[in-house]
C-alpha positions as CSV (number, residue, x, y, z in Angstrom):
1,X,95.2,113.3,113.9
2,X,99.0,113.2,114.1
3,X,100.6,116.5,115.4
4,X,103.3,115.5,113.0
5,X,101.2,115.9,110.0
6,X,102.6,118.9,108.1
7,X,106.1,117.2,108.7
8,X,104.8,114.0,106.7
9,X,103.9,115.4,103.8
10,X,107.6,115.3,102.5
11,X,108.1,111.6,103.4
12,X,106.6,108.9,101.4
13,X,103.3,107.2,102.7
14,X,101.1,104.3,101.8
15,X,97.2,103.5,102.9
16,X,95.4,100.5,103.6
17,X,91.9,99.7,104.2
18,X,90.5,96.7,107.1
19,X,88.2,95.3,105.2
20,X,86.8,93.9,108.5
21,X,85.6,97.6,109.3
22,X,84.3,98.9,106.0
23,X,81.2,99.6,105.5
24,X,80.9,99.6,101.8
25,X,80.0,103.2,101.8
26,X,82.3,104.4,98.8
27,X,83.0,107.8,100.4
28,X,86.7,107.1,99.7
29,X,85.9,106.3,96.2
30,X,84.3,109.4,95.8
31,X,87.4,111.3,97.6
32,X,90.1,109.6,95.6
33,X,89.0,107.1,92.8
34,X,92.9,107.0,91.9
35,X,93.7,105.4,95.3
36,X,90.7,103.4,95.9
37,X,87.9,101.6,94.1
38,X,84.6,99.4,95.4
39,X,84.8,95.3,94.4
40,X,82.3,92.9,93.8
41,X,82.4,92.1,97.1
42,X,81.0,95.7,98.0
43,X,84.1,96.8,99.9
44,X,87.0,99.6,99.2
45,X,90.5,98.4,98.5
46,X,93.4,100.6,97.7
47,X,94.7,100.3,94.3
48,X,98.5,100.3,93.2
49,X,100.2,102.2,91.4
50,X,99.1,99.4,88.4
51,X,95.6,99.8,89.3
52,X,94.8,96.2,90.1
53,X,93.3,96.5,93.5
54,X,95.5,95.1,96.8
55,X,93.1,92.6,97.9
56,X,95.6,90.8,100.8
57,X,94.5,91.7,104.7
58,X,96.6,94.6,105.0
59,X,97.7,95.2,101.8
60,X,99.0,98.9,101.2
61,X,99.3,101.1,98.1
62,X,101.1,104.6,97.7
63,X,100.0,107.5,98.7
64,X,100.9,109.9,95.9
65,X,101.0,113.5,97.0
66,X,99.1,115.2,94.6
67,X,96.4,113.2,96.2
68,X,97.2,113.2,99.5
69,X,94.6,115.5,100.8
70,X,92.0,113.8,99.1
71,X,93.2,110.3,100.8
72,X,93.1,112.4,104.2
73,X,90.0,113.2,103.4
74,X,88.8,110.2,103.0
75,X,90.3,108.6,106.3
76,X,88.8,111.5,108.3
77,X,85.1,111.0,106.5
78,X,85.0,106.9,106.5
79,X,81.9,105.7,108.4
80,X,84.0,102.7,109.3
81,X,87.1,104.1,110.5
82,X,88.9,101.6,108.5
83,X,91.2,103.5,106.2
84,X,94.7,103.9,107.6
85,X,97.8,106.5,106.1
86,X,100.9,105.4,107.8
87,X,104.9,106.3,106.8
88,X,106.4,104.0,104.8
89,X,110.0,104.5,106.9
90,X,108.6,103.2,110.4
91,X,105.1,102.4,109.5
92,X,104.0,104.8,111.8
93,X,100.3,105.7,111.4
94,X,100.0,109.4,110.5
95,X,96.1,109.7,109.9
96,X,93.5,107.1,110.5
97,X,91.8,106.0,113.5
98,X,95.0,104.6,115.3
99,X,97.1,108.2,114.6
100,X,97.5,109.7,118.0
């Protein structure tokens, strides 16, 4: 977890999900069902702020901070480690498995 975490939570962020690591489990579903949502497919994707899902490797969706504990949540409980919260400025991860 980044050390600058509390600092973050001021500054606009977006998540994304590697489908390559998910594992289907819908834990993030259950954590945020705003951000992200299970396809046919069987794995998460991060919906936009229209609600269609973001379906492109590495496509990102806003983090909207009423929900941002819930999508932290979610990143720290993911079987896969795939789900990634980074700042939209630098695109520096913030929590995930590549946040220092």
């Amino acid at each position: 977890m980044s050390a600058t975490g509390e600092a973050t939570t001021s500054e606009a962020l977006e998540v994304w999900i590697d489908q390559d690591l998910c594992t289907g489990d819908g834990i993030c579903v259950q954590y945020a069902p705003e951000v992200f949502e299970l396809d046919i497919d069987g794995l998460a994707y991060v919906k936009g702020e229209d609600d269609e899902l973001r379906q492109r490797p590495g496509d990102s969706a806003p983090v909207p901070l009423t929900l941002l504990q819930d999508v932290v949540d979610s990143a720290k409980e993911c079987p896969g480690d795939c789900i990634h919260v980074r700042r939209v400025s630098d695109r520096v991860e913030v929590y995930g498995p590549d946040a220092d």
